[in-house]
RODO-2510 file (C-alpha; in nm, 4 decimals, decimal comma):
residues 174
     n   res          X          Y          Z
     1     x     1,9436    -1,8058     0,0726
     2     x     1,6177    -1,6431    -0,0477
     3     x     1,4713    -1,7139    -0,3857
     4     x     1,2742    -1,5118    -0,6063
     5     x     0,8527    -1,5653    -0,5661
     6     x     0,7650    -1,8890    -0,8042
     7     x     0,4494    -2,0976    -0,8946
     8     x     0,3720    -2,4506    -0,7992
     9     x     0,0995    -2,6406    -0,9064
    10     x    -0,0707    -2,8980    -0,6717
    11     x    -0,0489    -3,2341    -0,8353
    12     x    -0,2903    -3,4451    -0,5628
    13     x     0,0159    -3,5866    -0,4592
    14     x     0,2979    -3,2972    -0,4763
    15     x     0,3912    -2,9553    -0,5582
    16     x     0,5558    -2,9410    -0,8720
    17     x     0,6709    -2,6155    -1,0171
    18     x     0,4682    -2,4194    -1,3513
    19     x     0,6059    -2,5334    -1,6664
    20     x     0,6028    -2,1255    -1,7268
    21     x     0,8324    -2,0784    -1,4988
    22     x     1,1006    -1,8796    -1,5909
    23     x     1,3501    -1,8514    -1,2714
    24     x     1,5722    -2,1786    -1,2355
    25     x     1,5175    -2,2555    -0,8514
    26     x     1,8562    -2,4648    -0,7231
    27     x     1,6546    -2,6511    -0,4793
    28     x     1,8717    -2,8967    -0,2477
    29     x     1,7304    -3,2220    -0,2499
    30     x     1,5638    -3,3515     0,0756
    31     x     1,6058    -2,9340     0,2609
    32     x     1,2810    -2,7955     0,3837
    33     x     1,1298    -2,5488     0,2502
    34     x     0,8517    -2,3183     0,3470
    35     x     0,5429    -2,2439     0,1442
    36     x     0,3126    -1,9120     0,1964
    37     x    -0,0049    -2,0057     0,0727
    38     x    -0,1930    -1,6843    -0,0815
    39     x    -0,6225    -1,7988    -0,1699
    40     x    -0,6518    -1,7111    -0,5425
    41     x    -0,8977    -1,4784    -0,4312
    42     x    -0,5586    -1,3047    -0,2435
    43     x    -0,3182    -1,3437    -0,5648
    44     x    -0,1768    -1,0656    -0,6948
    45     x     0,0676    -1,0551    -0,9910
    46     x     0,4299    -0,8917    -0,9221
    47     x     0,4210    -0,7122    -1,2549
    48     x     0,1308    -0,5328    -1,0989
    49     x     0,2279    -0,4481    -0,7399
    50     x     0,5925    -0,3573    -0,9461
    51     x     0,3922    -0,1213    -1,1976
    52     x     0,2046     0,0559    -0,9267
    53     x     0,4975     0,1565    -0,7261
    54     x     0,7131     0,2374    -1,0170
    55     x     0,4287     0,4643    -1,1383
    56     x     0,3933     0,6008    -0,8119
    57     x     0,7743     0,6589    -0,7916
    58     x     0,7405     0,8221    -1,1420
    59     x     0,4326     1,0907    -1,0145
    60     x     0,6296     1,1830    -0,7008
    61     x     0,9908     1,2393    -0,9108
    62     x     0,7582     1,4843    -1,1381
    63     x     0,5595     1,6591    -0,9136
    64     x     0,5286     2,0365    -1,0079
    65     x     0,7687     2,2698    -0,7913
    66     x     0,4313     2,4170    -0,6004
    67     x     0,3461     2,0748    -0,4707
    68     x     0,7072     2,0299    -0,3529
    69     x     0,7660     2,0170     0,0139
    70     x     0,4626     1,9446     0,1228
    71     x     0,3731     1,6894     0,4185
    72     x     0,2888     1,4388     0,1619
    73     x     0,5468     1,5038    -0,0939
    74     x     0,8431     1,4475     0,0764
    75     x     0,8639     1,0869    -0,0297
    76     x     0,7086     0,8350    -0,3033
    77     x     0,5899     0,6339     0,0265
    78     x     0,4017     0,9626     0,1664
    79     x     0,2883     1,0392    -0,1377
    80     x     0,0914     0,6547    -0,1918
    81     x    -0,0177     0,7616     0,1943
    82     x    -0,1435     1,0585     0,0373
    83     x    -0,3482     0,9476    -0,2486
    84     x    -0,4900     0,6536    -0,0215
    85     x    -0,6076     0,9043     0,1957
    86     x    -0,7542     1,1218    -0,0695
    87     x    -0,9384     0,8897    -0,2342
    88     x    -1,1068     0,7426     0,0834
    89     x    -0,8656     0,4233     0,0961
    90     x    -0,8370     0,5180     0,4735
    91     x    -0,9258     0,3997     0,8204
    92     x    -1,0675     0,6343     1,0568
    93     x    -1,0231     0,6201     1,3986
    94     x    -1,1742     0,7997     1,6590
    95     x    -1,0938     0,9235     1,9666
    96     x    -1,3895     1,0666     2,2340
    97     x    -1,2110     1,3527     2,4556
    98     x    -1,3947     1,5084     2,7563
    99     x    -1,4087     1,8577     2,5265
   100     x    -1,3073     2,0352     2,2876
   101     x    -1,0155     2,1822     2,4370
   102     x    -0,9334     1,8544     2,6002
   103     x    -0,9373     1,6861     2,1623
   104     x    -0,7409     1,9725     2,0543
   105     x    -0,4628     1,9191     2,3386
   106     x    -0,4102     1,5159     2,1994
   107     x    -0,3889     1,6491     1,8689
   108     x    -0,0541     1,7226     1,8989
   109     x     0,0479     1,5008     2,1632
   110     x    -0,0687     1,1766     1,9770
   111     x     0,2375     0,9788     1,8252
   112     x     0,2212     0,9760     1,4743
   113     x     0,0862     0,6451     1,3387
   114     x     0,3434     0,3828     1,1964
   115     x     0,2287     0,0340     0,9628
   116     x     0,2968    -0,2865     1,0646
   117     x     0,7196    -0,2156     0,9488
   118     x     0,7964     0,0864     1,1724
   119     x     0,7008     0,3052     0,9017
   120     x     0,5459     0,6808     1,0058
   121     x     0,2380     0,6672     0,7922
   122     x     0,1197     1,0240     0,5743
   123     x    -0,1926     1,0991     0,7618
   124     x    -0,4925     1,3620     0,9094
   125     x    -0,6166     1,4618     1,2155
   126     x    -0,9254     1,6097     1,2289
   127     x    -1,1466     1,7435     1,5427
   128     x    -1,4864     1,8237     1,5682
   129     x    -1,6659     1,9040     1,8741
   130     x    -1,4815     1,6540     2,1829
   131     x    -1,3518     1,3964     1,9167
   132     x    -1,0341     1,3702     1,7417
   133     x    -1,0288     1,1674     1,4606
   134     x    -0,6967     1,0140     1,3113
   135     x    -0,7142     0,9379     0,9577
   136     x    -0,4743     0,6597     0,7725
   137     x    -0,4223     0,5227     0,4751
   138     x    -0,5367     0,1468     0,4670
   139     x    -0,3096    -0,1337     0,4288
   140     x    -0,2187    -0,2924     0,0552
   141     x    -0,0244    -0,5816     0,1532
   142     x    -0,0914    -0,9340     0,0297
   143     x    -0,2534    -0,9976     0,3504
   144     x    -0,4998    -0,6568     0,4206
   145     x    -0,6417    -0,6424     0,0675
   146     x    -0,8045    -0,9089    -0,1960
   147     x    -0,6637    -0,8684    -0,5742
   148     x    -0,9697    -0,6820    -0,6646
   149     x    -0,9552    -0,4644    -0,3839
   150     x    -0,5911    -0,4218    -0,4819
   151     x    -0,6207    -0,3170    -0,8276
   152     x    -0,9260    -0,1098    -0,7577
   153     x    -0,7318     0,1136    -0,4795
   154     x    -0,3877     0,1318    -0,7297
   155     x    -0,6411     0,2420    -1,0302
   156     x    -0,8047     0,5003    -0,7950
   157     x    -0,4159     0,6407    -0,6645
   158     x    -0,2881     0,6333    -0,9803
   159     x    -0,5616     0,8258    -1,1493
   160     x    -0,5665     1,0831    -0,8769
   161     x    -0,2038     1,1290    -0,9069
   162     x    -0,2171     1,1624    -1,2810
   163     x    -0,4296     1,4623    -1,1977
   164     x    -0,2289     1,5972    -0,9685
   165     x     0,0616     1,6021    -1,1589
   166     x    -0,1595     1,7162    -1,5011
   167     x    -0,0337     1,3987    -1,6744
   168     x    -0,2798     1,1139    -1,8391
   169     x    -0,3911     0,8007    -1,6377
   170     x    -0,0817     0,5212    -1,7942
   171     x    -0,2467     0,1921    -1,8119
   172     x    -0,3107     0,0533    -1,4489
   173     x    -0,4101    -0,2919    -1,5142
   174     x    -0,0861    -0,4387    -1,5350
***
């Protein structure tokens, strides 16, 4: 049985579930349960990470028809790649080839990168001179990025999709 995320409060002695909370959690007396702690420096509300990929879900259903079918516009997931990308949320990582030739060949024969789920990630390849350089959009998960860092990337996505789009910037501080 899995249970919706809920807040506990640490008592000095016990956990004992936020008198805000909403959900009613049918917890079996004496069962184990496991906790994932997440440093308040980590937290991040759901009714953010919910709003940001609603509103990214929202930009990629009303994309204009020119933007349609590209690379990056196929889904709402490549799209997020996309705007991650574009505004420099992104790991670069190079690779040193004997030439020029020799970078352009793994180009194309390098698999395509996938995150931590399998998932083929949006991304670019670039070479200059010997070195190839693979391009990806960084990691958001609970784990990869503080709150701050969190809402600072979704602000930057969602603004540059607004502009993509032509629509205004909906309020990103959910």
């Amino acid at each position: 049985m899995s249970y919706p995320p809920f807040t506990c409060i640490w008592t000095g002695d016990a956990f004992v579930l936020a008198a805000y909370q909403r959900t009613p959690l049918n917890f079996a007396e004496g069962a184990r349960y496991t906790i994932e702690v997440i440093p308040q420096d980590r937290e991040r509300t759901h009714a953010s990470h919910g709003h940001y990929f609603a509103m990214i879900n929202e930009y990629w259903q009303n994309l204009p028809e020119r933007l349609m079918g590209e690379s990056w516009s196929l889904t709402a997931d490549t799209l997020r790649d996309f705007a991650l990308v574009s505004t420099k949320w992104s790991e670069a990582t190079p690779y040193t080839c004997g030439s020029r030739a020799e970078a352009v060949r793994w180009y194309g024969m390098l698999p395509v990168p996938r995150n931590r789920d399998g998932r083929a990630l949006w991304h670019m390849r670039d070479v200059k001179g010997s070195v190839l350089t693979v391009i990806t959009p960084m990691s958001q998960n609970y784990r990869s990025m503080k709150n701050r860092e969190f809402q600072k990337s979704k602000d930057d996505v969602l603004a540059f999709l607004a502009d993509l789009v032509g629509a205004e910037v909906k309020g990103t501080a959910a």
